[in-house]
C-alpha positions in Angstrom: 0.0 0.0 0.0 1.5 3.5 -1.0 2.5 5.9 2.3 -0.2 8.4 2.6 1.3 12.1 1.6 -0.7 13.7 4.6 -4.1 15.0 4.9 -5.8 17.9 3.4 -9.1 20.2 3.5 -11.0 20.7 0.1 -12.1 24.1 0.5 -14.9 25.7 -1.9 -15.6 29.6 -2.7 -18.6 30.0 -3.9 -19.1 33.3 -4.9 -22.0 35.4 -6.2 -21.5 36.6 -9.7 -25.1 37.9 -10.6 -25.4 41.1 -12.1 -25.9 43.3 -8.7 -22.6 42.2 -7.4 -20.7 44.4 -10.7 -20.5 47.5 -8.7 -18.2 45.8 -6.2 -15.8 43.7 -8.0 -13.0 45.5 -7.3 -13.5 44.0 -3.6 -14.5 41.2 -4.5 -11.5 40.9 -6.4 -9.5 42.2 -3.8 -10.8 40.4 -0.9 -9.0 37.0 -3.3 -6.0 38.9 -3.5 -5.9 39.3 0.5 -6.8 35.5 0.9 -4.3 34.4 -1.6 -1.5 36.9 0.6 -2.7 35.2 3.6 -2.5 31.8 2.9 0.9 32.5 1.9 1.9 34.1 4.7 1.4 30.9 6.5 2.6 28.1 4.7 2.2 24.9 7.1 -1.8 26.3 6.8 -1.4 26.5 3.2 -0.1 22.9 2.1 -3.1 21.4 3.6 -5.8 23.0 1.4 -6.5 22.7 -1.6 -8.9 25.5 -3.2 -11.9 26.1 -5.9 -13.2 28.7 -6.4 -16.7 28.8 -8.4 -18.5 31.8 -9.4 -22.2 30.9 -10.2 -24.9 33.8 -12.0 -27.3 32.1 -14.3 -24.6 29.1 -14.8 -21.1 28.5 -13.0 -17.6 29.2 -14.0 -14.9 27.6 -12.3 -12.0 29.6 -11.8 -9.7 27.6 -9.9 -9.5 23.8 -9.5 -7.9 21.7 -6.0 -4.8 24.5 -6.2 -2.3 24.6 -3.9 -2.2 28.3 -3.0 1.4 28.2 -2.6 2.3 27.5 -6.1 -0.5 30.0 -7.6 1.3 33.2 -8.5 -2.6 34.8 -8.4 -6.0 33.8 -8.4 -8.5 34.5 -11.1 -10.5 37.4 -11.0 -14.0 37.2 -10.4 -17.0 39.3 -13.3 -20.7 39.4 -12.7 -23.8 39.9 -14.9 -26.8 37.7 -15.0 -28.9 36.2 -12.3 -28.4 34.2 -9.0 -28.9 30.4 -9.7 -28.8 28.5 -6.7 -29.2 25.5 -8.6 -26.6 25.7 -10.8 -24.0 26.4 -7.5 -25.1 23.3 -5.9 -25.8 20.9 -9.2 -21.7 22.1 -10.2 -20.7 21.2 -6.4 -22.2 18.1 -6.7 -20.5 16.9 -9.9 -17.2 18.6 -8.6 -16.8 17.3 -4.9 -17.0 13.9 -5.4 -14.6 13.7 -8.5 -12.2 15.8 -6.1 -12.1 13.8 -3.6 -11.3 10.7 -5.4 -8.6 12.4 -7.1 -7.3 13.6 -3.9 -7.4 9.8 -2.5 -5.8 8.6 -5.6 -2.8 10.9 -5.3 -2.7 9.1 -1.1 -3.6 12.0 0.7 -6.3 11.2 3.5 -9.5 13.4 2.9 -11.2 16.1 5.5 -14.8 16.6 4.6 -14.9 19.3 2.3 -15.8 23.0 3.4 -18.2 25.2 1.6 -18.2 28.9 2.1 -21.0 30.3 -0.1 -21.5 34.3 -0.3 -24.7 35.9 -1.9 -26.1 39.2 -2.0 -29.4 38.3 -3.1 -32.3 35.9 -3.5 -32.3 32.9 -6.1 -33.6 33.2 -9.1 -37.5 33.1 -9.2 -38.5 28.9 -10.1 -35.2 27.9 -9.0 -35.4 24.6 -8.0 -32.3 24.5 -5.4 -33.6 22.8 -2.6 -33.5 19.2 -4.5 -30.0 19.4 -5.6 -28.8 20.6 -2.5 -30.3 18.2 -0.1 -28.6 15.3 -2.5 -25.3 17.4 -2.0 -25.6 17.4 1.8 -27.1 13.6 2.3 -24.4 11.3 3.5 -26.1 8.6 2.9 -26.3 9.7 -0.7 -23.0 11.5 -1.1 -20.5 10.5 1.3 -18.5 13.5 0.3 -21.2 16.0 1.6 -19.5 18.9 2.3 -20.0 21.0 5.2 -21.5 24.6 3.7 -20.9 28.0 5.5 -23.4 30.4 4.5 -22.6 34.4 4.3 -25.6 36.2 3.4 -24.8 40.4 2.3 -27.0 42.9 0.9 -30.8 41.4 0.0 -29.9 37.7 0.9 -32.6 36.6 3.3 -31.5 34.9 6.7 -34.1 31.9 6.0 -32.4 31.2 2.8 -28.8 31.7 4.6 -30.2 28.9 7.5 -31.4 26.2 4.3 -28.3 27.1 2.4 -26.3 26.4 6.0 -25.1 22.9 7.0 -25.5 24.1 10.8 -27.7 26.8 12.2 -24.1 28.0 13.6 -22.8 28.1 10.1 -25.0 30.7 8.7 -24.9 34.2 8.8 -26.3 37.7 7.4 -24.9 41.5 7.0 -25.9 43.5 9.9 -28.6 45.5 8.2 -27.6 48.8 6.6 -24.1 48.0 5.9 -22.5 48.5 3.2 -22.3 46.1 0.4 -18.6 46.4 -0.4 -17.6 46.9 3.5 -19.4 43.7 4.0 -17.4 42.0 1.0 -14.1 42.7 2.5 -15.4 41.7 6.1 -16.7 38.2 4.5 -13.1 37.3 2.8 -11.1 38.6 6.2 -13.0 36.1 8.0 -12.6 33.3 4.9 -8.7 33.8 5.5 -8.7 33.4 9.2 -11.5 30.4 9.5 -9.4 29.0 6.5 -5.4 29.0 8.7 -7.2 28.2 11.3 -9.1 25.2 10.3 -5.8 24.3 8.2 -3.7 24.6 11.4 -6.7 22.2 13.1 -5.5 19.5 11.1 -1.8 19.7 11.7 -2.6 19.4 15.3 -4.4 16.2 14.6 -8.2 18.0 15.1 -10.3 17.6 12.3 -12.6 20.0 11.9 -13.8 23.4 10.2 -13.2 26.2 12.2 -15.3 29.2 11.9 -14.1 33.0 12.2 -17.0 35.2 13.3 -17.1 38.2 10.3 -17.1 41.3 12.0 -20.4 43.3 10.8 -22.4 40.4 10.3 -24.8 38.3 13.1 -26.2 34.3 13.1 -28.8 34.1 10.7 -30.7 32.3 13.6 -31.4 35.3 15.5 -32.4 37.8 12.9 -35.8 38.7 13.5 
C-alpha cells in the first residue's frame, strides 16, 4: 500500500456573480487577492488545502480547480452579470466534490470533509429549484462526500435562505442590516482567511474540523428577527 502524503481540506468559494454584485468587483477581487497573501503568509496552513473557487450567476464558471495556493502566483479574478442560480452552484458542487475527492485519494492523501463557504447578495432566481440538488449534495447517505456549507448572506440575501443554504444553524450568517455592500465583502473574505489557517492549522494538530471565524459586521442568521 503506497505511504499516505498527509491529509488535506477541500475548500470551496462560492461566490456570487449575478449582475448586482458588478459595482463591487474590485473588492470582490481584492478580498481573493488578501486570501491568496494570507495563505501565503502561512505556509504549514497553506499545504493542507487545496482551493476552488466557483463563481455561479445564471450558470457556474470555475476559476480555480484543488490549487495549492502556494504555487498560484494569483488567483482569477471574479465578473458578474446575469442572475443568481442556486441551482446551478449546488448541481456544479455536486459533480465537482466527489470527482475531487477521489482524485485527492488517488494521489494518497487522506481526505477532510470538504468545506463550503457560499456568499450571496441576493435571493435565487424566481423557479429555482435549489432545494432538491442541494439536499442530495448534503445527504451522506447519498454523497459521502457531503461537504459542510458555511453560509454568508450580504446585501438582500434573506437569513431563512442563509439557514437552508447552511449545513449548521451556527454556520449561517447575514450583514448587519444597513451595511454597506462592499464593507461587508471585504469583512466576508477577512474572515474566509482566518476560519481557512485556522481550520488548516486544526488538522496539523491532529483536530479535524472546520473552524469558523466570526465576520465582524455580520450576526447568526438564527437570531435575525
Amino acid at each position: 500500500m503506497a505511504e499516505t502524503q498527509g491529509q488535506l481540506l477541500p475548500v470551496y468559494l462560492v461566490a456570487d456573480e449575478s449582475g448586482s454584485m458588478y459595482p463591487h468587483l474590485d473588492e470582490l477581487n481584492a478580498g481573493l487577492e488578501s486570501l491568496h497573501r494570507g495563505l501565503l503568509a502561512e505556509p504549514m496552513a497553506a499545504a493542507k488545502v487545496r482551493l476552488s473557487v466557483l463563481g455561479f450567476a445564471n450558470a457556474v464558471t470555475e476559476r480555480l480547480v484543488l490549487a495549492d495556493l502556494r504555487a498560484e502566483t494569483e488567483l482569477p479574478r471574479l465578473s458578474a452579470g446575469g442572475g443568481t442560480s442556486y441551482e446551478a452552484a449546488f448541481s456544479a458542487l455536486l459533480r465537482r466534490i466527489p470527482e475531487d475527492v477521489s482524485t485527492l485519494k488517488r494521489q494518497n492523501y487522506r481526505v477532510h470533509r470538504p468545506a463550503v463557504f457560499f456568499m450571496s447578495d441576493g435571493v435565487p432566481n424566481s423557479g429555482d429549484d435549489w432545494r432538491g440538488v442541494h439536499h442530495t449534495l448534503t445527504d451522506r447517505s447519498v454523497t459521502p462526500a457531503a461537504p459542510n456549507i458555511l453560509a454568508f448572506g450580504i446585501g438582500d440575501a434573506e437569513a431563512e435562505t442563509m439557514l437552508a443554504v447552511a449545513t449548521r444553524t451556527d454556520h449561517a450568517w447575514i450583514s448587519v442590516p444597513g451595511s454597506q455592500l462592499g464593507d461587508s465583502i471585504k469583512k466576508f473574505f477577512t474572515s474566509l482567511t482566518k476560519s481557512m489557517v485556522q481550520s488548516a492549522n486544526a488538522l496539523n494538530s491532529g483536530q479535524a474540523e472546520v473552524a469558523v471565524e466570526r465576520p465582524e459586521g455580520f450576526t447568526l442568521a438564527i437570531d435575525e428577527v
